[in-house]
KELO-361039 format. One record per residue (C-alpha): y, x, z; residue in one letter. Coordinates in pm, 1 decimal, always signed. Example, Ala and Ser with C-alpha at 12.3 -4.5 7.8 and 13.67 -1.06 7.14 Angstrom:
2
SEDREN, -450.0, +1230.0, +780.0, a
SEDREN, -106.0, +1367.0, +714.0, s
//
This chain:
424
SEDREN, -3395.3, -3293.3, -168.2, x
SEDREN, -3581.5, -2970.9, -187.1, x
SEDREN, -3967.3, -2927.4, -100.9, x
SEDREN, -4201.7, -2657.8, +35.2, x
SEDREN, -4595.1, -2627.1, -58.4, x
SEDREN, -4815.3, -2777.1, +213.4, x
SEDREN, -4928.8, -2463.6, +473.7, x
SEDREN, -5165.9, -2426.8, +702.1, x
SEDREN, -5067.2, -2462.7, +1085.6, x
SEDREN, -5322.0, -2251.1, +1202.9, x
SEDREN, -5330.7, -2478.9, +1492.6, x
SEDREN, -5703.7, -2536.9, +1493.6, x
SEDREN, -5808.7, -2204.5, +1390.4, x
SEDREN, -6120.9, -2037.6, +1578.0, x
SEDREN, -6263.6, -2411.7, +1633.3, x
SEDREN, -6545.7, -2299.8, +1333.9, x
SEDREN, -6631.8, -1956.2, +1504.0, x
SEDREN, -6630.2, -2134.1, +1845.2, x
SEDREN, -6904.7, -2379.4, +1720.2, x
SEDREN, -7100.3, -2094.1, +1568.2, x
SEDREN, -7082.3, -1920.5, +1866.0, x
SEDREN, -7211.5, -2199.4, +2040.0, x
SEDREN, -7504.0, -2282.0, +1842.2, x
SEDREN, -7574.6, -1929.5, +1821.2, x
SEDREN, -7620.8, -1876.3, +2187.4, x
SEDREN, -7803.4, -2239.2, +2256.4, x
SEDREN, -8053.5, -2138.9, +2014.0, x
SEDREN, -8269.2, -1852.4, +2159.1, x
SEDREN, -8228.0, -2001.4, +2522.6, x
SEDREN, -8245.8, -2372.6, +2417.9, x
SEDREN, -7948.7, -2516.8, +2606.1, x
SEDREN, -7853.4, -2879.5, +2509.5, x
SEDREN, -7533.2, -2852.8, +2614.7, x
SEDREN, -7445.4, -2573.7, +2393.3, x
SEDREN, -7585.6, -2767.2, +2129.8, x
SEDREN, -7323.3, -3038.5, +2243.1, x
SEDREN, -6989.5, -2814.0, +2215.8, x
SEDREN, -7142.2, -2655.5, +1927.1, x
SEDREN, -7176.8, -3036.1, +1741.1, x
SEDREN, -6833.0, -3126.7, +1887.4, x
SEDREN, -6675.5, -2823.5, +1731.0, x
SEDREN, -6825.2, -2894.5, +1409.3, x
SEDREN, -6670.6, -3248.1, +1399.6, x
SEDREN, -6324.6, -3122.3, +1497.4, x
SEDREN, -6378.4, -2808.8, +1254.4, x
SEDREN, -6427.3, -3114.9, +987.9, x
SEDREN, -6173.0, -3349.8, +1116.9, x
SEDREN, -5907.0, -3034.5, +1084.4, x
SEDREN, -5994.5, -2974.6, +722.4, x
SEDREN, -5982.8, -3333.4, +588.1, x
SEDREN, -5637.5, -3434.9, +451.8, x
SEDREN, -5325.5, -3267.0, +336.6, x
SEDREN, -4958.0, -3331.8, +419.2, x
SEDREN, -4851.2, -3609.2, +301.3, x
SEDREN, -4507.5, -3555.2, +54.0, x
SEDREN, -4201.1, -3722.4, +180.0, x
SEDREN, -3928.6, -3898.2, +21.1, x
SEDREN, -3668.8, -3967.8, +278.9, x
SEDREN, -3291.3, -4073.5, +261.4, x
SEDREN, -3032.7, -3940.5, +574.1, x
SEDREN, -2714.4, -4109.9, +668.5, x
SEDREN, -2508.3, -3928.5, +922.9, x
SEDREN, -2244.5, -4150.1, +1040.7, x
SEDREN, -1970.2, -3933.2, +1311.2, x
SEDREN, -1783.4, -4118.8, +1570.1, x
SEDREN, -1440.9, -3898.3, +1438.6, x
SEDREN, -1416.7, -3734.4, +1112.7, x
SEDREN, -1066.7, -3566.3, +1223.0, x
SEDREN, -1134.0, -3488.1, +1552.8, x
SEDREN, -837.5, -3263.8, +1797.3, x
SEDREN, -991.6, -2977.9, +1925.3, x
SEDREN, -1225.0, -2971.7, +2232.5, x
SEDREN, -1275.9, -3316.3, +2179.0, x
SEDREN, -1636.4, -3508.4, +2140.5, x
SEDREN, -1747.5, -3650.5, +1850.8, x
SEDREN, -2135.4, -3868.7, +1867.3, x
SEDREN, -2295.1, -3813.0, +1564.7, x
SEDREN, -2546.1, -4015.9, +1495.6, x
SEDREN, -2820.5, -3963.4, +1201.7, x
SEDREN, -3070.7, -4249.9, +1037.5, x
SEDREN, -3347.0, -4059.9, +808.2, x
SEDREN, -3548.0, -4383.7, +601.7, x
SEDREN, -3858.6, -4320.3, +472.1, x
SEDREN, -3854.0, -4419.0, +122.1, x
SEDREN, -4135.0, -4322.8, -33.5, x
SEDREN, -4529.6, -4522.3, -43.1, x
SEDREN, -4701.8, -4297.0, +246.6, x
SEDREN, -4729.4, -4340.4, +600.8, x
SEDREN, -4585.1, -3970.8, +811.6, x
SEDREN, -4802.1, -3968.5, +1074.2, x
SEDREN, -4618.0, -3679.8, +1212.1, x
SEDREN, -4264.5, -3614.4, +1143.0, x
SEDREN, -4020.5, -3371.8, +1287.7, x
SEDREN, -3674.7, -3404.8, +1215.1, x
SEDREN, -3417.1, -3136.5, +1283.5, x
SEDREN, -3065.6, -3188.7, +1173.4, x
SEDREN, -2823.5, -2883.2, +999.6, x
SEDREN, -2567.6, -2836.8, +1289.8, x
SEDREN, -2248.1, -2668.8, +1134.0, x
SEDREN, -2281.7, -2287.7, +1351.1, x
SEDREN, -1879.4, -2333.1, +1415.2, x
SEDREN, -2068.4, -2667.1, +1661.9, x
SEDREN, -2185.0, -2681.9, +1996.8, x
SEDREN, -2439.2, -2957.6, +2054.5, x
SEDREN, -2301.9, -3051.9, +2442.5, x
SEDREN, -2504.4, -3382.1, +2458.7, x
SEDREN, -2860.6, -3519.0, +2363.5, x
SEDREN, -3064.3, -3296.1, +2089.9, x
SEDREN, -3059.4, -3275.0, +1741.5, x
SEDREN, -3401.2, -3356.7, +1703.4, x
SEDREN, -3633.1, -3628.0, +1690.7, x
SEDREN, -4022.4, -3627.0, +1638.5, x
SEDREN, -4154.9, -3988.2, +1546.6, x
SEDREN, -4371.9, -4102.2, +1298.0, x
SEDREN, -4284.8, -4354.5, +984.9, x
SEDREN, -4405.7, -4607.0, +793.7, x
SEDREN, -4277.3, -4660.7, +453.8, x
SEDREN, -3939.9, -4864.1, +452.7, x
SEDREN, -3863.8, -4768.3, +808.1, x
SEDREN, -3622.8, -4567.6, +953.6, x
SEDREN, -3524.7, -4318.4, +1249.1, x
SEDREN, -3248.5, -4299.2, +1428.0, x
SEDREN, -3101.5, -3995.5, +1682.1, x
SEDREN, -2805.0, -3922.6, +1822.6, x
SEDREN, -2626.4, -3616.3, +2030.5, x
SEDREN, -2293.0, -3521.5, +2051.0, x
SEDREN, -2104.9, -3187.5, +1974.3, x
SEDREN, -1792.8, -3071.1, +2100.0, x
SEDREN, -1478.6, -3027.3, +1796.0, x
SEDREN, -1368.8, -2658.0, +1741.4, x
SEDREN, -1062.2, -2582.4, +1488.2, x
SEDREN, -1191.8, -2519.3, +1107.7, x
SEDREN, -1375.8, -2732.2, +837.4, x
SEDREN, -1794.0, -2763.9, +935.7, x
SEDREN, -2014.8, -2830.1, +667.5, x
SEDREN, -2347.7, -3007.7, +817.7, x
SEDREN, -2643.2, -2802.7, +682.2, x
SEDREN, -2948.6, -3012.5, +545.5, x
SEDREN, -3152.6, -3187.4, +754.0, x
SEDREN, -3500.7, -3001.8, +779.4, x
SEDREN, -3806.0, -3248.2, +801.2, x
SEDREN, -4160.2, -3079.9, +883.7, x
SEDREN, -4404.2, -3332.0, +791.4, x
SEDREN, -4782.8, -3295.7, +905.1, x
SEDREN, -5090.8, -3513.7, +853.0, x
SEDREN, -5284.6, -3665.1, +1087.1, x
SEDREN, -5471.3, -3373.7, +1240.3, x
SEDREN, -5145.2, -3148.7, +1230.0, x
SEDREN, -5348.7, -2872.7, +1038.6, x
SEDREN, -5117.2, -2873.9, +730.1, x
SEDREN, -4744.4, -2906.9, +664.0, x
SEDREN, -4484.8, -2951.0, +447.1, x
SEDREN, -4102.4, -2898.7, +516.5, x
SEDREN, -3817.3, -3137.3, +309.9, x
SEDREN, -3489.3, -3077.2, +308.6, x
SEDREN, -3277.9, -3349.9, +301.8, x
SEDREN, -2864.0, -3322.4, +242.8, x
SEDREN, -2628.9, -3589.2, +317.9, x
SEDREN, -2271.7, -3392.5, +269.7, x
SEDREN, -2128.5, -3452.2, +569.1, x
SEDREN, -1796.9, -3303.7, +680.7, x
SEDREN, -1592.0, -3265.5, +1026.0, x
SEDREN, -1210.6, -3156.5, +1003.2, x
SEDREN, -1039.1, -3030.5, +1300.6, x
SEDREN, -690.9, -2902.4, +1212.4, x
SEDREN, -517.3, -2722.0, +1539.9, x
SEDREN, -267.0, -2959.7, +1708.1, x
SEDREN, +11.3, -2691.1, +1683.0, x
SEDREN, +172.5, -2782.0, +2032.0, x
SEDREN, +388.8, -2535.3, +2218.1, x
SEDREN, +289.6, -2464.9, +2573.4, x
SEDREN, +608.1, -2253.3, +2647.8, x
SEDREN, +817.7, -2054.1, +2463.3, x
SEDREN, +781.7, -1629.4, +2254.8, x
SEDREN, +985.6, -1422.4, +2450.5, x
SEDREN, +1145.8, -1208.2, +2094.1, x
SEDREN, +1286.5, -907.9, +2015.0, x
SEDREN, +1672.8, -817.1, +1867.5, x
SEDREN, +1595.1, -790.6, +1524.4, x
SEDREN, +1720.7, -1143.6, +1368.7, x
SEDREN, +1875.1, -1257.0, +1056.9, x
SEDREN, +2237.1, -1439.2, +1005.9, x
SEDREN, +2135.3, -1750.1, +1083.7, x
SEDREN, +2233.5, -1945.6, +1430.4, x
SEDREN, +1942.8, -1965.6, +1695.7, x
SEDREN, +1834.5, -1884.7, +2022.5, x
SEDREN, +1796.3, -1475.8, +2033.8, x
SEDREN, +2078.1, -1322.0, +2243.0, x
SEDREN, +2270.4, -1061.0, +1982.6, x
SEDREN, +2500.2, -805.8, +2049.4, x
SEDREN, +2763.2, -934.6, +1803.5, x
SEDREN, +3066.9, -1142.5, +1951.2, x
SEDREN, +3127.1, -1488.2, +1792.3, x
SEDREN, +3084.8, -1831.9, +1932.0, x
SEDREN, +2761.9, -1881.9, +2182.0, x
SEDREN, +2703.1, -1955.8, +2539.9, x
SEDREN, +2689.9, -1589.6, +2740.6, x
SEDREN, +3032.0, -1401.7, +2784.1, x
SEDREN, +3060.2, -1070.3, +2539.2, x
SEDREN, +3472.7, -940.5, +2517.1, x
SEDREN, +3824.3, -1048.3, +2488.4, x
SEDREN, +4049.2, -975.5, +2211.8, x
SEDREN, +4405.0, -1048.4, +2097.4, x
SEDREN, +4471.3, -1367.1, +2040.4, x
SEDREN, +4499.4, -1477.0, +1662.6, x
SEDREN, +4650.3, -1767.5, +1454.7, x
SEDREN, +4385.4, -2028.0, +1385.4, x
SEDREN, +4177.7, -1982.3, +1712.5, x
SEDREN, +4041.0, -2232.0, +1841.5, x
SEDREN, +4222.9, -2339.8, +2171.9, x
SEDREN, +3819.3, -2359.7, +2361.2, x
SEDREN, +3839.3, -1998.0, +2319.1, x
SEDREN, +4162.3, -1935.9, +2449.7, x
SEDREN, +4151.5, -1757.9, +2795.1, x
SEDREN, +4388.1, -1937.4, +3020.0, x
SEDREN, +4372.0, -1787.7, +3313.3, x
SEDREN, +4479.2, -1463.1, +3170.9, x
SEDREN, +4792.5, -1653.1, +2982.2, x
SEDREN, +4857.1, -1783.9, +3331.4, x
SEDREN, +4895.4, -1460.9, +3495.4, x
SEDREN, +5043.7, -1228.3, +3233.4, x
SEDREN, +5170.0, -1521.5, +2951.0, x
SEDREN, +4948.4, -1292.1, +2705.6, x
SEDREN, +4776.4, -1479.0, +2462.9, x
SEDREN, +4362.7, -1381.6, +2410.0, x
SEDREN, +4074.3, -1513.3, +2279.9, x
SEDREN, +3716.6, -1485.6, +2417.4, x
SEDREN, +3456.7, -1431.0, +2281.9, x
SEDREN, +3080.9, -1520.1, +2317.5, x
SEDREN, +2735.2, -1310.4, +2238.3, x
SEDREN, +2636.7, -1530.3, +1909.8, x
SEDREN, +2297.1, -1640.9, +1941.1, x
SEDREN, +2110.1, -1608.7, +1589.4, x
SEDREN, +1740.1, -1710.1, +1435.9, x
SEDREN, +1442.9, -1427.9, +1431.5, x
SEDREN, +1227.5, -1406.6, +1100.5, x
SEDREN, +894.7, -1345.1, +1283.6, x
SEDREN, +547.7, -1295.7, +1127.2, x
SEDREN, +215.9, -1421.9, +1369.4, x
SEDREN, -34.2, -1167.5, +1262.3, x
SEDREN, -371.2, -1212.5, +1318.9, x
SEDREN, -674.9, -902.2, +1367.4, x
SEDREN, -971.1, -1098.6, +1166.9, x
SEDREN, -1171.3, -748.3, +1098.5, x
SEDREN, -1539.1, -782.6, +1258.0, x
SEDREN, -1421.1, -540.8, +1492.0, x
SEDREN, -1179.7, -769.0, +1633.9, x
SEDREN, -1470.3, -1037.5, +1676.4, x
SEDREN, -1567.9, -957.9, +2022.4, x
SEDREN, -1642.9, -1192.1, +2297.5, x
SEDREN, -1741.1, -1118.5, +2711.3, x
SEDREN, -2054.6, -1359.6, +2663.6, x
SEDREN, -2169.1, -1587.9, +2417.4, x
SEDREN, -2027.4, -1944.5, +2575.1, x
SEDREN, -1632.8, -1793.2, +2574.8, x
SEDREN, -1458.4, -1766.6, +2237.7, x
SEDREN, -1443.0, -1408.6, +2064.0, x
SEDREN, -1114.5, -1299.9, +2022.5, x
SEDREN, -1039.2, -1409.7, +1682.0, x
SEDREN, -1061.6, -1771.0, +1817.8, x
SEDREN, -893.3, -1732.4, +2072.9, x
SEDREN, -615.7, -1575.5, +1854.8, x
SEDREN, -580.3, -1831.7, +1623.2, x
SEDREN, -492.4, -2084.4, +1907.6, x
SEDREN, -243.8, -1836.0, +2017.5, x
SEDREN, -55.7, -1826.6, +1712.5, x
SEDREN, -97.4, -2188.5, +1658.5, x
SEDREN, +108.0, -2214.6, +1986.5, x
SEDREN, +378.2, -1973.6, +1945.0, x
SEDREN, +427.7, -2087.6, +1532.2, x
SEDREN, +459.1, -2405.4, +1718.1, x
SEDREN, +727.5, -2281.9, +1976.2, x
SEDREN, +919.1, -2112.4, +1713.8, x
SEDREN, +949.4, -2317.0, +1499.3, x
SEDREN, +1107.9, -2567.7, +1716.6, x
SEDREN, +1358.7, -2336.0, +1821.4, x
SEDREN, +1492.3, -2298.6, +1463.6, x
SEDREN, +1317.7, -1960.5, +1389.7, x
SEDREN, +1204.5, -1870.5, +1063.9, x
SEDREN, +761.8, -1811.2, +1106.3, x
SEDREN, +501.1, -1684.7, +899.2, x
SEDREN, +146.6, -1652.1, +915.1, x
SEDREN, -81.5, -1301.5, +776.1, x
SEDREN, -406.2, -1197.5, +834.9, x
SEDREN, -547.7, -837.4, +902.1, x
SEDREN, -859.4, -820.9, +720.4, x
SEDREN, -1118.2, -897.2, +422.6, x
SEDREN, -971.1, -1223.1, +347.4, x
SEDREN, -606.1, -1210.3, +269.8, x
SEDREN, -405.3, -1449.2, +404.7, x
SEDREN, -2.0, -1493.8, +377.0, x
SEDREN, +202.7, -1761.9, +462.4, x
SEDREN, +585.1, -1677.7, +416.8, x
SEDREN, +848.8, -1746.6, +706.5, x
SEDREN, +994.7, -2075.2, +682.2, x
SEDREN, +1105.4, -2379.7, +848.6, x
SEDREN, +1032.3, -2734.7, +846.8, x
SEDREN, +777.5, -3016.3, +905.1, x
SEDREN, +617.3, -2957.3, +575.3, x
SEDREN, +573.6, -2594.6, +678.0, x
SEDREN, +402.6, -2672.2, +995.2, x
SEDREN, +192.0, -2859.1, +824.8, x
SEDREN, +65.4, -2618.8, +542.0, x
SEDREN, +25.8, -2403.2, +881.3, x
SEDREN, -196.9, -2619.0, +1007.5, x
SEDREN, -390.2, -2637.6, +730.1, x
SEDREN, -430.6, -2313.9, +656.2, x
SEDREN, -535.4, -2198.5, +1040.4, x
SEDREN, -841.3, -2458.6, +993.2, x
SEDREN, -926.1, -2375.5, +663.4, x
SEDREN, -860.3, -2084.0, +575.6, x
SEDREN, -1148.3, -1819.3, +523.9, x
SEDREN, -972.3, -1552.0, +675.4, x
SEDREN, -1012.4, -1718.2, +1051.8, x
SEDREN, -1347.6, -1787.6, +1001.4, x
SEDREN, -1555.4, -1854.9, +1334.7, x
SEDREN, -1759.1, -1581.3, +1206.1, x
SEDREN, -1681.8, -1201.0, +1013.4, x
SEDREN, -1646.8, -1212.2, +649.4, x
SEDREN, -1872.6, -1041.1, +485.9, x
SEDREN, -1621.2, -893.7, +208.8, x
SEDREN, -1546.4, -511.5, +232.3, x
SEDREN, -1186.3, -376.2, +401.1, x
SEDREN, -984.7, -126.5, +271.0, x
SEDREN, -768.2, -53.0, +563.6, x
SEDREN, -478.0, +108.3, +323.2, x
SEDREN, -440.1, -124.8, +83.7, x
SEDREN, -430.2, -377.3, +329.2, x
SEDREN, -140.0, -242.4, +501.7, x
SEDREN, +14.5, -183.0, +175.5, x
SEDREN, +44.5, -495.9, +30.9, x
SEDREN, +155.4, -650.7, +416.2, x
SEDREN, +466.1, -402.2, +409.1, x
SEDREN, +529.7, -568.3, +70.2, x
SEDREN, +529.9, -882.8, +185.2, x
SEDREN, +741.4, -840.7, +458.5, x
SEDREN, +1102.0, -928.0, +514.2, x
SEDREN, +1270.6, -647.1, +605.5, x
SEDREN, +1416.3, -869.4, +877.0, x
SEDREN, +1100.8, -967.6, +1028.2, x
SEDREN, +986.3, -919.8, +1355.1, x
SEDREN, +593.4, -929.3, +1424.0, x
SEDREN, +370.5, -1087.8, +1720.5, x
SEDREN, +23.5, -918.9, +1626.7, x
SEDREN, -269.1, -1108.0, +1781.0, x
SEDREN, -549.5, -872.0, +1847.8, x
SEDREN, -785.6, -766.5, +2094.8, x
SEDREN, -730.0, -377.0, +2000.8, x
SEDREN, -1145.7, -297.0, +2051.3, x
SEDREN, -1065.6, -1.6, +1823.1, x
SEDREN, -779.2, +286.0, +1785.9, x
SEDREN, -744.0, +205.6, +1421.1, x
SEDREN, -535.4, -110.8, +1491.5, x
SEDREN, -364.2, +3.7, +1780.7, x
SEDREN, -247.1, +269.1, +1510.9, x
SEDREN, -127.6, +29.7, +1257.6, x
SEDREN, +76.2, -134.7, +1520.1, x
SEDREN, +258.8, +179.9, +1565.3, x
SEDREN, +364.3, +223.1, +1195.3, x
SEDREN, +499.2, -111.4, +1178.5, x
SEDREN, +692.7, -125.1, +1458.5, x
SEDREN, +819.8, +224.1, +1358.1, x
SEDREN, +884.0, +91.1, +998.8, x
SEDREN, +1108.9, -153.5, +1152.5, x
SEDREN, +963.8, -477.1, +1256.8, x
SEDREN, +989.3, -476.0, +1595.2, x
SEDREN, +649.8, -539.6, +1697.1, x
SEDREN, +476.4, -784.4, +2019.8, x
SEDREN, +133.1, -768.5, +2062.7, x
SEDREN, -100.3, -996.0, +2225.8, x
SEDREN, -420.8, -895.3, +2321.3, x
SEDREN, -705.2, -1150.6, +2421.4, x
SEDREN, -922.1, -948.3, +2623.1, x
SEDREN, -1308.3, -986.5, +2559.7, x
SEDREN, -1412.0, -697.3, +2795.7, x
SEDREN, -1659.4, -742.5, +3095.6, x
SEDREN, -1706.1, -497.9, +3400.6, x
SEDREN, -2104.1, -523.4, +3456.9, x
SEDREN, -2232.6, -225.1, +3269.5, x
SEDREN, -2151.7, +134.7, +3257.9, x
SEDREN, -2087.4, +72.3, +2843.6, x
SEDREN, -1886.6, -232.7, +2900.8, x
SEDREN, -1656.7, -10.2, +3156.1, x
SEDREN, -1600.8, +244.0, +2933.8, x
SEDREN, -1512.3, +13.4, +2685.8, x
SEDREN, -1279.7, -175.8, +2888.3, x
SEDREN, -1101.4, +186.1, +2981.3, x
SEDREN, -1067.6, +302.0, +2637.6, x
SEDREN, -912.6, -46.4, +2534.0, x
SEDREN, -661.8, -7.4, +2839.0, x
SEDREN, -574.6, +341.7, +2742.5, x
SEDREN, -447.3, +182.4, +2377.4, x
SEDREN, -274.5, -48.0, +2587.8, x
SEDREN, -109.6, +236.7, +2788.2, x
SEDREN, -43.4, +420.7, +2476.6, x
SEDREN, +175.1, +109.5, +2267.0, x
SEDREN, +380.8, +63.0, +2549.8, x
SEDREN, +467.3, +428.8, +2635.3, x
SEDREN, +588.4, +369.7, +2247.9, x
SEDREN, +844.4, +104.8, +2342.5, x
SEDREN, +575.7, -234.3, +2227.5, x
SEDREN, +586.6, -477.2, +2424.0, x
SEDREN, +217.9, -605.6, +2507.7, x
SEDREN, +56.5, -909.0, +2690.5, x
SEDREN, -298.6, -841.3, +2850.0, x
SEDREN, -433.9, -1172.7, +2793.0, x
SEDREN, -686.6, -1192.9, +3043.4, x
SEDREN, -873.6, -1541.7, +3172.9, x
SEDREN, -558.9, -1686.8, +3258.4, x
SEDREN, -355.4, -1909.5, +3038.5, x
SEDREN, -140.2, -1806.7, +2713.6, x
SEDREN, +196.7, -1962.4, +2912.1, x
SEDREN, +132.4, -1821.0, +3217.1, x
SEDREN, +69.3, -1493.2, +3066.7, x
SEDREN, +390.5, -1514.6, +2839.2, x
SEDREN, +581.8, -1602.2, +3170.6, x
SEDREN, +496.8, -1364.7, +3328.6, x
SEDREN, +554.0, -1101.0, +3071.8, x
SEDREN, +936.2, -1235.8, +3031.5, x
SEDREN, +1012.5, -1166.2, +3382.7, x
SEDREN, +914.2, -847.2, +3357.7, x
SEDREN, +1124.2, -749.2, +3060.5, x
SEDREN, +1427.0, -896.0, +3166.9, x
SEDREN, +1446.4, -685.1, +3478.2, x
//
């Protein structure tokens, strides 16, 4: 429990010179009623000035409905402060810490009440769950005395904590690129082998299997072949996410910026990928490094999960810690496989990124971006802004990127429509 000096409120100030004033002017033209207001001032003048702030002991228990809330769900919190100590608050105002990653969306997280010793307060509001850990802040307690001309402010901590790790569900599947490793899977190769679409016939040899043996052909000519399939094989893919401040940009304040809404995305897709045998990853583009190797498994969705509600580097707001753009990219070439494909996540607000896009997808990792947009057409600023980001746009997939404009709409129906268009 920390404590601030009583202050003065200032809320009766001028109440002396008023009085002054009025005696002043009741004097020469003997008016009793001036003499009235000016005795009435006096008395609140001394009423103001008699008695400090009391000081405060208080205890807070903040019980929430849901410690591990899914996101977008609501969780009642609900906060008792006791007064503890051997003085009566006449006036207390009690505001509770609200993590800033928290949206009250019910009731208010405040109370003003008064409290004798031994009793207790109790509020209650409810917030709405957003991915990440939230720390609640102190609870801040202004505490007046009776007249309200002084105060002192308590602050009281409880350590309470929310968790809300993403849900990691698939709402339809990547669309991905060639580039895959020898492993069996779902990308369509070029390589004949066993699989499901038609690729060549060959000669038959000793130790086919008879499946494979084209019998309509034997039929006709009594030649012997063996068909052969276009082997479908696993992608090593890498869900990069854009977590500079430049890339925390947002078309009001009540939508999520684009860092947000990127994490969700690549919750989704690590999600879908992962279910279809593909080997996924998870890196950051930013202050805060962040690198989690392509893998498989049930263990390795759930280190994902942790990490994309934990993890500094998709904070709900910009780290504070300097970038150095070069060494960044550096050390992310190092990490990657040289088989691995990338799905960047980024709203591309500046050229710089729509740069480093190019150089990895011309290093070799064929590259997918998905852009959440967080432009707005109402200002002559905002329209330039949205042009310049659609020129980028233009510019990646003159380059041969392939690059979803996500827009209002949902991620799936985005994604489906993108994988339409690339099959024609």
């Amino acid at each position: 429990m920390s404590y601030v000096d009583a202050v003065d409120t200032e809320h009766w100030a001028g109440i002396g010179a008023l009085a002054f004033a009025a005696f002043a002017l009741g004097l020469p033209f003997q008016r009793p009623g001036l003499f009235l207001v000016a005795l009435v001032g006096v008395g609140f003048a001394a009423y103001a000035r008699f008695g400090d702030a009391p000081a405060a002991d208080l205890t807070v228990d903040r019980d929430l409905s849901e410690t591990s809330p899914a996101p977008d769900s609501e969780v009642t919190v609900t906060v008792t402060v006791e007064n503890t100590g051997s003085a009566t608050l006449p006036d207390l105002r009690l505001i509770d810490g609200v993590p800033p990653g928290l949206s009250v969306t019910e009731g208010t997280a405040r109370l003003g009440t008064a409290l004798r010793p031994g009793k207790r307060a109790t509020f209650s509001y409810t917030v709405t769950a957003t991915r990440g850990s939230h720390e609640w802040e102190p609870l801040t307690a202004v505490v007046r005395n009776a007249s309200g001309s002084r105060e002192r402010t308590v602050e009281v901590d409880s350590g309470t904590t929310l968790r809300c790790l993403p849900t990691l569900e698939a709402s339809s599947d990547l669309p991905l690129r060639g580039l895959t490793t020898p492993y069996s899977g779902r990308v369509a190769t070029d390589v004949a082998g066993s699989g499901l679409e038609f690729h060549s016939t060959r000669e038959y040899r000793r130790g086919d299997p008879l499946s494979r043996v084209d019998w309509n052909r034997y039929a006709r000519s009594g030649e012997l072949s063996t068909v052969s399939f276009r082997e479908e094989r696993a992608a090593t893919v890498v869900l990069l996410i854009d977590s500079r401040e430049a890339a925390y940009r947002a078309p009001d304040e009540e939508t999520p910026n684009a860092v947000e809404r990127s994490v969700d995305a690549a919750g989704e897709a690590f999600s879908a990928l992962l279910s279809t045998g593909d080997r996924v990853g998870i890196a950051s583009y930013g202050p805060e490094a962040c690198w989690l190797a392509p893998a498989t498994g049930e263990r390795h969705r759930a280190t994902a999960r942790r990490l994309l509600a934990d993890h500094p580097a998709f904070s709900v707001s910009p780290s504070e810690e300097p970038f150095y753009p070069s060494i960044a990219l550096r050390r992310l070439r190092r990490r990657l496989p040289a088989d691995a494909q990338i799905v960047l996540f980024s709203p591309v607000t500046d050229d710089y990124i729509a740069t480093v896009a190019e150089r990895l997808d011309a290093y070799g990792h064929q590259l997918t971006l998905i852009s959440p947009d967080p432009t707005v057409d109402d200002a002559a600023p905002h329209r330039l802004a949205r042009l310049e980001r659609d020129t980028r746009l233009r510019r990646l997939r003159s380059h041969g990127i392939r690059v979803i404009d996500w827009g209002e709409r949902p991620l799936a129906v985005e994604l489906a429509r993108a994988t339409r268009r690339w099959s024609r």
